[in-house]
C-alpha positions in Angstrom: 118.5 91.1 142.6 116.5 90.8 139.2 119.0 91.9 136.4 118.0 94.8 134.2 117.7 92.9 131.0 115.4 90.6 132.7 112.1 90.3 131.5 109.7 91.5 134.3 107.5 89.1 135.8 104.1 90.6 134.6 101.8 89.8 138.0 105.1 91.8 139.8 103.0 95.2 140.2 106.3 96.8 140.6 107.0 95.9 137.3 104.0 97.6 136.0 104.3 100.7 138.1 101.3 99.2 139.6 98.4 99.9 137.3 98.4 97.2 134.8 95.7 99.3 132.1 98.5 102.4 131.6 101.1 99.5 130.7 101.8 98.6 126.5 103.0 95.3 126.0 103.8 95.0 122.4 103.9 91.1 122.6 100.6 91.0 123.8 96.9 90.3 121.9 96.3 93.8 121.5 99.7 94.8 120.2 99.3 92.4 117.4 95.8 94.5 116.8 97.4 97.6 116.9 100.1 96.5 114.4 97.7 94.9 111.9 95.5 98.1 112.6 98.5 100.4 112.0 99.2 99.1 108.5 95.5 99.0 107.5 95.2 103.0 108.5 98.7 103.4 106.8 97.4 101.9 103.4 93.9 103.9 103.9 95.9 107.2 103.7 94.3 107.7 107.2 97.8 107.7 108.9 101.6 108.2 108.0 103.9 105.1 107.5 105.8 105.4 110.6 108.8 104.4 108.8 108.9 106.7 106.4 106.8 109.6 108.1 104.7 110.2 104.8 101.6 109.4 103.7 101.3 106.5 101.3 99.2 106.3 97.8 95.7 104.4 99.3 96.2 100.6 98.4 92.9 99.4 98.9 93.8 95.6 98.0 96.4 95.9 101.1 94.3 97.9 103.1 91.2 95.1 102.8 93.6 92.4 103.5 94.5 93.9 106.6 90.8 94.4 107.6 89.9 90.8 106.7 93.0 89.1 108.7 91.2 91.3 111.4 88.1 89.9 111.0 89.3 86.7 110.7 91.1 86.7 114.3 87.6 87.9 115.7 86.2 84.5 114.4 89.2 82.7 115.2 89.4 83.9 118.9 85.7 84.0 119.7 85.0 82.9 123.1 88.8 83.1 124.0 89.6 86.7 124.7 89.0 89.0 127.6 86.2 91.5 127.4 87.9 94.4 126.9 90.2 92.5 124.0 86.9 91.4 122.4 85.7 94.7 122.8 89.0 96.7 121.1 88.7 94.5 118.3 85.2 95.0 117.5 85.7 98.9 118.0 89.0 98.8 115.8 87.3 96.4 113.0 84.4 99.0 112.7 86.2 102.1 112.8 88.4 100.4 110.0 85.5 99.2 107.9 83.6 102.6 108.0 87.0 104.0 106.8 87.6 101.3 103.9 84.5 102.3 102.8 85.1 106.1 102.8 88.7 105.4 100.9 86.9 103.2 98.4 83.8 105.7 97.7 86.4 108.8 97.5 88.5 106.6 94.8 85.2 106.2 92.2 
């Protein structure tokens, strides 16, 4: 009998309720792009700090810092990701771009 605190085995479809795509596992690839993505939105002003549930001042030095250590895992992992990986990270490095840009025009 597995133990509670025991990590789950993740080809165990049990473990996974059986539908691996409903499943978040925050140690995985796109965890890390959803934390780096999370921080860049946070320092946009697109999204509240979830620690401190307000709205930050938009730090545009941070916020392009974020972008590019996002673009520079799309170099860095080209070729070695799954489709739909590649895929998230292309859709998450536009939508963050487009918004960069938007928080940079609104600030001149």
């Amino acid at each position: 009998m597995e133990r509670p605190d025991t990590p789950a085995d993740p080809d165990d479809d049990d473990a996974t309720g059986g539908d691996e795509r409903t499943q978040f596992d925050p140690a995985s690839f796109v965890g890390l792009l959803i934390g780096l993505a999370t921080q860049a939105q946070v320092f946009l002003g697109a999204i509240e700090n979830p620690v401190t549930r307000q709205k930050e001042k938009v730090d545009l030095g941070r916020a392009k810092n974020m972008v590019d250590l996002l673009g520079m895992l799309e170099q860095k992992t080209q070729g070695n990701l799954s489709r739909d990986e590649a895929e998230f990270l292309k859709r998450l490095l536009v939508d963050l771009r487009m918004r960069f840009v938007q928080a940079k025009s609104a600030g001149s």
